[in-house]
C-alpha positions in Angstrom: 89.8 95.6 91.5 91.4 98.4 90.2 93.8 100.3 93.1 91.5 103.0 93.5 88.8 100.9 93.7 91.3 99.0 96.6 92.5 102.1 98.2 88.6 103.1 99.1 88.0 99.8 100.1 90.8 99.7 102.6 90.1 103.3 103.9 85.7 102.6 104.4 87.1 99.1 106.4 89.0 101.2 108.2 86.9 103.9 109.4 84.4 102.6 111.5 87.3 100.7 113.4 89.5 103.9 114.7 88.2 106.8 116.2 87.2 109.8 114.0 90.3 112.2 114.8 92.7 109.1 113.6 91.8 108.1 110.1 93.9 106.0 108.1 97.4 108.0 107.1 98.5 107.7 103.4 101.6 106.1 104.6 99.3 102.8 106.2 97.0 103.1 103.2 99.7 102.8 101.2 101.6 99.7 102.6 98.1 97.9 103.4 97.8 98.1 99.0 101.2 96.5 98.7 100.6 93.7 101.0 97.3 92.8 99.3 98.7 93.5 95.8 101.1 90.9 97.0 104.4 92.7 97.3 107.0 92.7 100.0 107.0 96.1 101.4 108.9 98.5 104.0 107.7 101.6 105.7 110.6 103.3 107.3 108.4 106.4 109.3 109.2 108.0 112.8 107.6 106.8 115.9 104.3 107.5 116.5 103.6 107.3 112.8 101.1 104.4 113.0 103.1 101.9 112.1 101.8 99.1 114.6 98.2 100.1 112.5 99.3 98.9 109.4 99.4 95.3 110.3 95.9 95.4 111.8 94.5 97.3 108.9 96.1 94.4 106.6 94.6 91.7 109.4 91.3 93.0 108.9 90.9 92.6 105.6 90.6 88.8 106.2 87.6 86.6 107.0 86.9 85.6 110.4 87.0 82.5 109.4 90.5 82.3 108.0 91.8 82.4 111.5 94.8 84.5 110.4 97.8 85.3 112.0 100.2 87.7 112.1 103.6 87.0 113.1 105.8 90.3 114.3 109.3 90.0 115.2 110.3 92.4 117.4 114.1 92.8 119.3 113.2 93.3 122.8 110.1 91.7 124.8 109.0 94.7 126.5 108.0 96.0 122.8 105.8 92.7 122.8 104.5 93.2 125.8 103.5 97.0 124.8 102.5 95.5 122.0 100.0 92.6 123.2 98.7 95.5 126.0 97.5 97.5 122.7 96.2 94.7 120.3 94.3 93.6 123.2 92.8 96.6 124.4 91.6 97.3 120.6 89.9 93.3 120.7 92.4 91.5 119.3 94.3 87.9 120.4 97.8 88.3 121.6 100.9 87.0 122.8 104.4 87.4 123.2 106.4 84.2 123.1 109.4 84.4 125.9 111.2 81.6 127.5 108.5 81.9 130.3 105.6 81.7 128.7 106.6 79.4 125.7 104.7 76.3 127.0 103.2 73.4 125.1 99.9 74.8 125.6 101.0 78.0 124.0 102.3 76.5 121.0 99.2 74.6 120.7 96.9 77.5 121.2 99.0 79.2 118.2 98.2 76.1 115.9 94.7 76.4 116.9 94.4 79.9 115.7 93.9 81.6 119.0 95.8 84.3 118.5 95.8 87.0 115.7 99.0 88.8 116.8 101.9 87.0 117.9 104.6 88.6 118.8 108.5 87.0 119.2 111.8 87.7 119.2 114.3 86.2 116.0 115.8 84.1 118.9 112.9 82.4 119.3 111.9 82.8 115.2 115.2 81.2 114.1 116.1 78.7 117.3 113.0 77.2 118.8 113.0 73.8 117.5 108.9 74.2 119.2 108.4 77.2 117.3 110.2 75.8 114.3 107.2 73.1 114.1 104.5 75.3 114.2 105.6 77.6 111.8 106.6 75.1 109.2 102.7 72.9 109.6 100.8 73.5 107.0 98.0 74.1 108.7 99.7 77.4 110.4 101.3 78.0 106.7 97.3 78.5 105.7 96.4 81.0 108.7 99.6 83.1 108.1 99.0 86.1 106.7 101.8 88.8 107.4 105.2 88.5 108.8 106.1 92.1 110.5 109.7 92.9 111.2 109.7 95.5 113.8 112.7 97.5 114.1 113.9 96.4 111.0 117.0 98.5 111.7 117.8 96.0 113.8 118.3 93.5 111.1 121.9 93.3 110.6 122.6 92.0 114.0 119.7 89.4 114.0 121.8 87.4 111.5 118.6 87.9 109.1 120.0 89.5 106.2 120.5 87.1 103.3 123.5 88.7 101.7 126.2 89.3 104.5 128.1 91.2 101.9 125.5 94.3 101.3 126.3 97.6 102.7 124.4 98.3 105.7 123.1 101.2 104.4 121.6 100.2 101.1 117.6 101.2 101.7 116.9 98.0 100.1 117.1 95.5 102.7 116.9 91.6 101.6 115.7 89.7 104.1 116.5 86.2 104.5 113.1 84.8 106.1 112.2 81.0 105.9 108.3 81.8 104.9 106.4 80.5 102.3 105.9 82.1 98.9 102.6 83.0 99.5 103.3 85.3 102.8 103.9 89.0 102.5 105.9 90.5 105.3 106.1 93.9 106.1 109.0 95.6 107.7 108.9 98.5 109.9 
């Protein structure tokens, strides 16, 4: 498919989704075409911008059937819980792993595919041997679809930059995430 071809595609998916006065921005159109082209991408746009759309837009794309998931690290649980309020009111699975809510059940729901959206902090991304498990099954390897680093601003002092020694204000931003090759991620 050529990227024309793509772009249309992307756009008549997302249509009948959204309401009428909100169609798809260039900017999501954009970064939805480098995900499923396969590259890494970053969308650095102002709040309001639609960048939380972006990942559903890319999450839509998939079969039902896939049970994908998309992962979003985010710095401060309130944004999750925002977050899971939103996906949830549009129809999607949700949930924000905290300390409180981080139960076995949880963790087995998330292998099972119950959630679409699941939202965490890097804390619980980098140091939750529970988390560490599920994210490294192969099973949950085959279901992820997008890693989303929200507030990727905020990368620096997560400890998830891969070269310590890069200025921190080089617009290219490496980022040293423990995901398979085959997993786009998508910072915002």
């Amino acid at each position: 498919m050529n990227k024309s071809d793509l772009t249309e595609a992307i756009i008549d998916d997302c249509l009948p989704r959204y309401p009428e006065n909100e169609p798809p921005k260039p900017v999501q159109i954009d970064a939805v075409v480098n995900l499923v082209e396969g590259r890494h991408t970053f969308v650095m746009a102002g709040m309001g911008c639609g960048k939380s759309r972006i990942s559903e837009m890319y999450y839509n794309l998939f079969a039902k059937l896939k049970k994908a998931v998309i992962l979003v690290l985010n710095p401060l649980d309130a944004l999750g819980d925002n977050q899971v309020l939103e996906k949830t009111a549009a129809g999607y699975t949700a949930v924000n792993l905290k300390s409180q809510n981080f139960t076995c059940k949880v963790a087995a729901d998330i292998q099972k595919g119950k959630y679409n959206f699941v939202y965490l902090s890097p804390k619980v991304f980098l140091n939750n041997e529970m988390f560490t498990q599920i994210y490294h099954d192969s099973a949950f390897q085959d279901c992820l679809a997008l890693v989303v680093v929200d507030e990727a601003h905020m990368i620096y002092s997560w400890g998830l930059v891969a070269n310590t020694r890069s200025c921190p204000h080089t617009s290219v931003i490496k980022i040293k995430l423990y995901s398979s090759h085959c997993t786009e991620s998508l910072a915002v």
